[in-house]
C-alpha positions in Angstrom: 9.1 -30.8 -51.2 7.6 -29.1 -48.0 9.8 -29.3 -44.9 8.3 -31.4 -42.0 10.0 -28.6 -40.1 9.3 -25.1 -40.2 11.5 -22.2 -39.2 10.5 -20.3 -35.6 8.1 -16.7 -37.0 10.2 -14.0 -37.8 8.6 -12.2 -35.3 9.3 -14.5 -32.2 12.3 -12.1 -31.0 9.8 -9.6 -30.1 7.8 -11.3 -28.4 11.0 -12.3 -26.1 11.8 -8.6 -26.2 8.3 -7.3 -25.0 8.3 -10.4 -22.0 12.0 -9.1 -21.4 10.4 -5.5 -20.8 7.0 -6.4 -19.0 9.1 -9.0 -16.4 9.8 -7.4 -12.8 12.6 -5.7 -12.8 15.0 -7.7 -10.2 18.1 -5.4 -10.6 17.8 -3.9 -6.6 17.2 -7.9 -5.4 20.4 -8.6 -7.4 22.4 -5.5 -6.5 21.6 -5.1 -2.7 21.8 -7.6 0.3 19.7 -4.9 2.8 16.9 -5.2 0.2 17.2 -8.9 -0.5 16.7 -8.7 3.7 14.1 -5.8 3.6 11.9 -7.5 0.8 12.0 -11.2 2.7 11.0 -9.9 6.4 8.2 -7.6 4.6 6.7 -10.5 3.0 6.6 -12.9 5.6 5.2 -10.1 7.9 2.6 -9.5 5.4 1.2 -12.9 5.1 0.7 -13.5 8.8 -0.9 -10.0 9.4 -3.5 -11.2 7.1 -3.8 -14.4 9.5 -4.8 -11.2 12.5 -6.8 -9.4 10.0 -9.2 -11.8 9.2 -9.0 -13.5 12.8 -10.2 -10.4 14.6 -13.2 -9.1 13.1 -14.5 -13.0 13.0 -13.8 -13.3 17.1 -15.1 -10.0 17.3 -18.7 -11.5 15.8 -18.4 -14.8 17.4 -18.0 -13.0 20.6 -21.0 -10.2 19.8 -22.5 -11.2 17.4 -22.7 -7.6 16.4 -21.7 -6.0 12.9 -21.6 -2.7 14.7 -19.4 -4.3 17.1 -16.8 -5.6 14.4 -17.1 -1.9 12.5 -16.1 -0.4 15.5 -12.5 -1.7 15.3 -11.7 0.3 12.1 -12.7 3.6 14.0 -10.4 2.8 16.9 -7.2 2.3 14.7 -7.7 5.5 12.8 -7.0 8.4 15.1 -3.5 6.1 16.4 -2.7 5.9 13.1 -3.0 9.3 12.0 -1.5 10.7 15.4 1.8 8.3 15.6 2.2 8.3 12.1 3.5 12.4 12.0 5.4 11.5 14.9 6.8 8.4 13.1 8.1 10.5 10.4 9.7 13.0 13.0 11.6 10.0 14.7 12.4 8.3 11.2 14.3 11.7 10.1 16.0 11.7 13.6 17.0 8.1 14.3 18.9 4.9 12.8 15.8 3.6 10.1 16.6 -0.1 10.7 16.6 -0.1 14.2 13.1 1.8 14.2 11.6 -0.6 11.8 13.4 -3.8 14.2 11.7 -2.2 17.5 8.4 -1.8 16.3 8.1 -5.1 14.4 9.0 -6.3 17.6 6.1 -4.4 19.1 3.7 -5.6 16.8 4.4 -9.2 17.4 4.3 -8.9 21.2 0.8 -7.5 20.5 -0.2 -10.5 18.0 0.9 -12.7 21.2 -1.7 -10.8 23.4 -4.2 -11.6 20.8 -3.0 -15.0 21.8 -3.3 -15.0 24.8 -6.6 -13.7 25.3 -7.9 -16.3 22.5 -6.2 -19.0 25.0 -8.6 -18.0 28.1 -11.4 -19.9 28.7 -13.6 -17.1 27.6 -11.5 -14.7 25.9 -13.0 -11.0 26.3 -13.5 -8.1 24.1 -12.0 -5.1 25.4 -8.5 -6.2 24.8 -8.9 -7.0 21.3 -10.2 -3.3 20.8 -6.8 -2.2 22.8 -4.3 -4.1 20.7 -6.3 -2.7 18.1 -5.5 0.9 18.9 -2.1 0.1 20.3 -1.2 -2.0 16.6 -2.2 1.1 14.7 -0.1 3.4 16.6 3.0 1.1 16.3 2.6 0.8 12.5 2.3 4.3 12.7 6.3 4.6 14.1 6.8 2.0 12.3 5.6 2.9 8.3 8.0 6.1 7.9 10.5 4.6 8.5 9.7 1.6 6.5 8.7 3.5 3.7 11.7 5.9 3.9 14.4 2.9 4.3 14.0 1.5 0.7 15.8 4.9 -0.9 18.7 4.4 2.1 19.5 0.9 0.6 18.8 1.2 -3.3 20.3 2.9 -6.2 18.7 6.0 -7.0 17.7 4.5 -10.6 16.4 1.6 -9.2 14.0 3.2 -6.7 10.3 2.5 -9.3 11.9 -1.0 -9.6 12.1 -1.9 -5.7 8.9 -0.2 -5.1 7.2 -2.5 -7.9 8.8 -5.7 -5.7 7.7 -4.3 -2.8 3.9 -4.3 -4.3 4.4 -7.6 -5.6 4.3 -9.7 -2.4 1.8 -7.0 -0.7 -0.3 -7.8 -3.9 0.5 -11.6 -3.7 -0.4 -11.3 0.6 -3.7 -9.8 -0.7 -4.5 -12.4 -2.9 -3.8 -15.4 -0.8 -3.5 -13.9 2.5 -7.4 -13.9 3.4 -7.6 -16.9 1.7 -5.4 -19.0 3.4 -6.5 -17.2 6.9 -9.8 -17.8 6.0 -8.9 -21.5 5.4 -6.9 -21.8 8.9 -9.5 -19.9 11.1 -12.3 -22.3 9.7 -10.2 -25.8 10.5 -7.7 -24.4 13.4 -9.8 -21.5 15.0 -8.4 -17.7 15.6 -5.5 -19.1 18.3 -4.2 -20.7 15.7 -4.2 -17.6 13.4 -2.5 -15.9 16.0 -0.2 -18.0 16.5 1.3 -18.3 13.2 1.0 -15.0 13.0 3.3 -14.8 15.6 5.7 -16.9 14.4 5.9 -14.7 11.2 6.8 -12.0 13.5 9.7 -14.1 14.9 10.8 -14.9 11.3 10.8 -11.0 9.9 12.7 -10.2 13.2 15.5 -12.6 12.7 15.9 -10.9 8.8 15.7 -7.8 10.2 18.3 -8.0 12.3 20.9 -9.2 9.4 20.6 -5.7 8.0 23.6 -2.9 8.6 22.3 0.3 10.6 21.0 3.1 8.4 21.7 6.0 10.3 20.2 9.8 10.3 22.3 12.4 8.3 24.4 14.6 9.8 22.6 17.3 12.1 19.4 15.5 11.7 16.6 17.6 13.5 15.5 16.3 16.9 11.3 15.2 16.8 9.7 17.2 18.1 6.5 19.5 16.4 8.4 21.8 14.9 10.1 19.3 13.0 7.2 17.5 12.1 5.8 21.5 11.2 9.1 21.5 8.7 7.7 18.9 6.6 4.4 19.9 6.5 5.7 23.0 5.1 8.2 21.5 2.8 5.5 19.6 1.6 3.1 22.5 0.9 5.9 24.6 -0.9 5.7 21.3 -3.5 2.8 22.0 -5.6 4.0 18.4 -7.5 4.2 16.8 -4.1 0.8 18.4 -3.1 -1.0 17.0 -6.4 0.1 13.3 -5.2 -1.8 13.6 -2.1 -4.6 15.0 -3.4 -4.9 13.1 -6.4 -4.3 9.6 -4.2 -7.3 11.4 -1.6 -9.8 12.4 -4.1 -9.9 8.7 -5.6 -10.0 7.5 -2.3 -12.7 9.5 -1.3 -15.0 8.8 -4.3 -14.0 6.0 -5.8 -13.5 3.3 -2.4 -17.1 1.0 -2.6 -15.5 -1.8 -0.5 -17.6 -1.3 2.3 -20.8 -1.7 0.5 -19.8 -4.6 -1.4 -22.0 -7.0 0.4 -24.7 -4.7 -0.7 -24.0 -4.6 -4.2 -23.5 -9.1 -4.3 -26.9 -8.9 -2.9 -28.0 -6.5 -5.5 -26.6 -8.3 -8.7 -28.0 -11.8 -7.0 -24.6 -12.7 -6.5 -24.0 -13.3 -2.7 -21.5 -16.0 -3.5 -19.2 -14.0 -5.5 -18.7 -11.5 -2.4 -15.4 -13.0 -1.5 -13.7 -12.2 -5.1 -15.4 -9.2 -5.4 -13.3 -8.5 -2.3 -10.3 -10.0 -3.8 -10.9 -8.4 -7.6 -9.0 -5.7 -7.0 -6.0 -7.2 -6.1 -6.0 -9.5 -8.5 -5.7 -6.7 -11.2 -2.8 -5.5 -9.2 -0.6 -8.2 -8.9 -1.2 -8.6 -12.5 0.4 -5.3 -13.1 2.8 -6.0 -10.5 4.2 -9.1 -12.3 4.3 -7.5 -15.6 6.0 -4.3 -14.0 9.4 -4.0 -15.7 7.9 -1.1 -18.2 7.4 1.1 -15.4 11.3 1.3 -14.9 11.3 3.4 -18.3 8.9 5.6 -17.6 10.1 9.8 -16.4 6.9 11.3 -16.2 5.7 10.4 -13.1 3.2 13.3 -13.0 1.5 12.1 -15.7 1.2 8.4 -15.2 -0.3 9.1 -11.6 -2.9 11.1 -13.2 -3.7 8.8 -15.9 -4.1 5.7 -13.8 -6.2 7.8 -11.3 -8.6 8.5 -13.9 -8.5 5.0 -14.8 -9.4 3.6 -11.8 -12.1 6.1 -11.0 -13.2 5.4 -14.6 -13.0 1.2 -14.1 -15.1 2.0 -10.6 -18.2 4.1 -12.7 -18.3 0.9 -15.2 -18.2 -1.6 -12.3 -21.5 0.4 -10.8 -23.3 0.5 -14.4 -23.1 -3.3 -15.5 -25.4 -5.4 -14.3 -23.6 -9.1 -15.0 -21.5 -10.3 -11.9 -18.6 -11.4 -14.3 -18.0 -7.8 -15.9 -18.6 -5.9 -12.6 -15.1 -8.2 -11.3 -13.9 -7.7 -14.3 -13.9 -3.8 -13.9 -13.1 -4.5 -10.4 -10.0 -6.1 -11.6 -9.2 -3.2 -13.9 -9.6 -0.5 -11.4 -7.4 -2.5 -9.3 -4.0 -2.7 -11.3 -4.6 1.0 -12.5 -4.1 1.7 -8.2 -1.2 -0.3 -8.8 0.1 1.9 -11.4 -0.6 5.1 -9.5 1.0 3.8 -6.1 4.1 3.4 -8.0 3.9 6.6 -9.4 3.5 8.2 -6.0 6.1 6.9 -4.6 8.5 7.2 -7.3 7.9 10.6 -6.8 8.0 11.0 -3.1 11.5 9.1 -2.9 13.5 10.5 -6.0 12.2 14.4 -5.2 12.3 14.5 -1.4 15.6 15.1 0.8 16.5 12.2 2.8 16.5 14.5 5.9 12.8 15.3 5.5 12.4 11.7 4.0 10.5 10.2 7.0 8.4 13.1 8.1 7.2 13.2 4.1 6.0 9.9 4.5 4.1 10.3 7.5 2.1 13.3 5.8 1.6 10.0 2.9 0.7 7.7 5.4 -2.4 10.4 6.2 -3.1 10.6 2.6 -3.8 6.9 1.8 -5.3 6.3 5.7 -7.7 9.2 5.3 -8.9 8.7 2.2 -10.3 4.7 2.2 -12.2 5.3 5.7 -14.0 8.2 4.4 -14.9 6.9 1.2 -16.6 4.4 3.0 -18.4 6.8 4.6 -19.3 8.1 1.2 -20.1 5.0 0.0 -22.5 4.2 2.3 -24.4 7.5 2.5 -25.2 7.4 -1.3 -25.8 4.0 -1.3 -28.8 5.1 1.2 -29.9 8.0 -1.2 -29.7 6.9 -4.3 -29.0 2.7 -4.2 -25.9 0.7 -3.9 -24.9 0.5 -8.2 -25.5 3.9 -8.1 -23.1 5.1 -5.1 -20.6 3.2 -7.2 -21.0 4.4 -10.6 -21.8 8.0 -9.5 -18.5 7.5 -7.2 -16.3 6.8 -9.9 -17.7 9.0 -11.9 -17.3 11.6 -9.3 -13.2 10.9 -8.9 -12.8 11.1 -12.5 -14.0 14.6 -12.4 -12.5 15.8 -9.6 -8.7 14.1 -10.7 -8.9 16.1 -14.0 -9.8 19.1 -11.5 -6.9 18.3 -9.5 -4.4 18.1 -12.9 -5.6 21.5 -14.1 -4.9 23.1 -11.1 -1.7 21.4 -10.4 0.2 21.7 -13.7 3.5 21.2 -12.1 2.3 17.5 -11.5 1.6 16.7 -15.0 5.1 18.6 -15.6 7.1 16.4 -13.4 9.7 14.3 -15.5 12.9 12.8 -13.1 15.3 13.4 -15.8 14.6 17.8 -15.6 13.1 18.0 -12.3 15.5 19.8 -10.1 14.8 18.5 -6.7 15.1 14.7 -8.3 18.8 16.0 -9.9 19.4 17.2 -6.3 18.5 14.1 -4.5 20.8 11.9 -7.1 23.5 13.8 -6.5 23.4 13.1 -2.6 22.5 9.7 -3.1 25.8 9.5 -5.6 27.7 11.2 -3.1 26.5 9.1 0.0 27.4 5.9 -2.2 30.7 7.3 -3.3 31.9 8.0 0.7 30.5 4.7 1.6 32.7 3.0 -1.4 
């Protein structure tokens, strides 16, 4: 007789083995209450920026009607940005981390509230949007160092590729339904309403912020200043690993970054009503790595899986340009996206098991140019070609162009592909501190 019931498929274990090992890795939410705090503030912060960053450009236009007008705001932010973020990383290195991050995020949402305000007059005027503007970027400026340098402070060493997968996970999630749910609010509320909430998130990360213990600077922590911001430009120039994150992260930037040119490229493929998720493709793709990140917790060379996901995404970005169907070019979109994913991880894996705490903040204001840099001048690039030789072919020849000049970039820089955090001797010597610092702390 034939059993009504069969037994589960022999193989059913590995498949709970293989979810077990994709899954986010939650051991630093589990194991530390300043991340727990750190992660929560971030993403309620992240959301409501997305409220400002959708509200401002669309004010901008109902105010000028003007495309150069709205344009302009991206070139206003970039010189703050690159000027306050080195000095950022000086004052991260030489001050208590938290209360860095705390004053700032309290800077930026006093700012949201002029937004406010302004939106609130009777006829709300343009200049002071283009101010907060300029005086938002330079606060996340101060404010990104220290951010980005706090995470190693407050985690195990081993868990450091886990929290920085968590970390993408709700900046992935904020980039899905962020401009969404702004988009959403603006239409039904209007922009003072955007703000508003915006500023409320502010209120909300403040409050978790403030429930963290002080992180302060090590002992005999250099004072800001130039010179010490001209220590960690050296530091990170005697790196030639170090040096082969920046310029891989730059070079895909640089070719590879069509955003700006994706109204262009809907119109091109017919497809004018799938501009909106080609603008949300590539986030998509990586949240979906972020969600199935727990494999990137076993992986040691770091080197390798940057340059493999930068060739990836350049390589995702070529296809994208070729294809001609709407559905394949989000597709590739998609693709391009989570291999970023994969290769922000790797970078800063790197950057926070291999750098020395005391040159931990100025390092990441040298990142913060590399990943600012790079996306405003690939839309430059973008743009140019798209005028010589069309819009699918700035795109394809783009990514075509990043794939060649990444394998460049790993030829030259052997030591990248070479880095592995189990040999590497400035990872061993960072462990050891951070095994130290935990053990005089315990």
């Amino acid at each position: 007789m034939i059993p009504l019931v069969t037994s589960r498929p022999p193989d059913q274990p590995r498949w709970r083995a293989l979810a077990h090992k994709i899954r986010p890795d939650l051991a630093p939410w589990r194991s530390s209450r300043d991340f727990r705090l750190l992660w929560s503030s971030g993403c309620v912060s992240a959301f409501g920026s997305f409220l400002t960053y959708v509200a401002v450009p669309l004010q901008i236009k109902e105010l000028t009607g003007s495309s150069l007008a709205v344009g302009l705001v991206g070139a206003v932010e970039l010189l703050p940005l690159i000027v306050f973020g080195l000095w950022g990383g000086a004052l991260a290195d030489a001050l208590d981390r938290r209360k860095l991050v705390l004053c700032s995020e309290a800077g930026l949402g006093l700012l949201s509230g002029l937004l406010l305000l302004n939106a609130l007059l009777p006829t709300p005027v343009l200049w002071p949007i283009y101010l907060v503007a300029g005086l938002v970027a330079a606060v996340d400026g101060l404010q990104r160092p220290a951010l980005d340098s706090l995470t190693p402070r407050i985690v195990a060493h081993d868990q450091l590729t886990a929290a920085f997968a968590l970390n993408s996970l709700y900046r992935n999630a904020a980039s899905v339904a962020g401009p969404a749910l702004a988009g959403v609010i603006v239409a039904v509320a209007g922009v003072q309403t955007a703000y508003a909430l915006d500023v409320a998130t502010f209120a909300v990360s403040l409050l978790l912020l403030a429930r963290m213990r002080a992180v302060p600077p090590p002992t005999g922590a250099e004072k800001p200043s130039l010179r010490a911001i001209a220590t960690g430009v050296k530091y990170a120039w005697s790196r030639p690993d170090l040096l082969g994150t920046y310029a891989v992260d730059t070079c895909a930037m640089l070719f590879a970054y069509p955003v700006a040119i994706f109204p262009f490229l809907a119109g091109d493929l017919h497809a004018d009503w799938a501009l909106g998720l080609m603008y949300a493709a590539t986030a998509v793709g990586a949240l979906a790595v972020s969600v199935t990140s727990g494999w990137t917790s076993h992986v040691h060379r770091h080197g390798r899986m940057l340059v493999f996901s930068a060739l990836g995404w350049g390589a995702a970005m070529a296809v994208a340009g070729l294809v001609g169907d709407i559905w394949l070019v989000l597709f590739f979109l998609a693709v391009a996206g989570g291999a970023d994913q994969i290769s922000g991880v790797a970078r800063s894996t790197i950057w926070n098991q291999s750098i020395p705490d005391e040159l931990r903040g100025r390092l990441a204001g040298v990142e913060l140019l590399s990943y600012s840099v790079g996306p405003h001048l690939g839309q430059v690039r973008a743009g140019g070609m798209a005028g010589l030789i069309g819009v699918r072919g700035s795109v394809w020849a783009g990514g075509l162009a990043c794939v060649v000049g990444v394998l460049g970039l790993a030829a030259a820089l052997p030591k990248l592909l070479a880095y592995d955090d189990r040999t590497d001797p400035h990872a061993a010597a960072v462990r050891a501190e951070h095994e130290a610092t935990a053990a005089l702390a315990a």
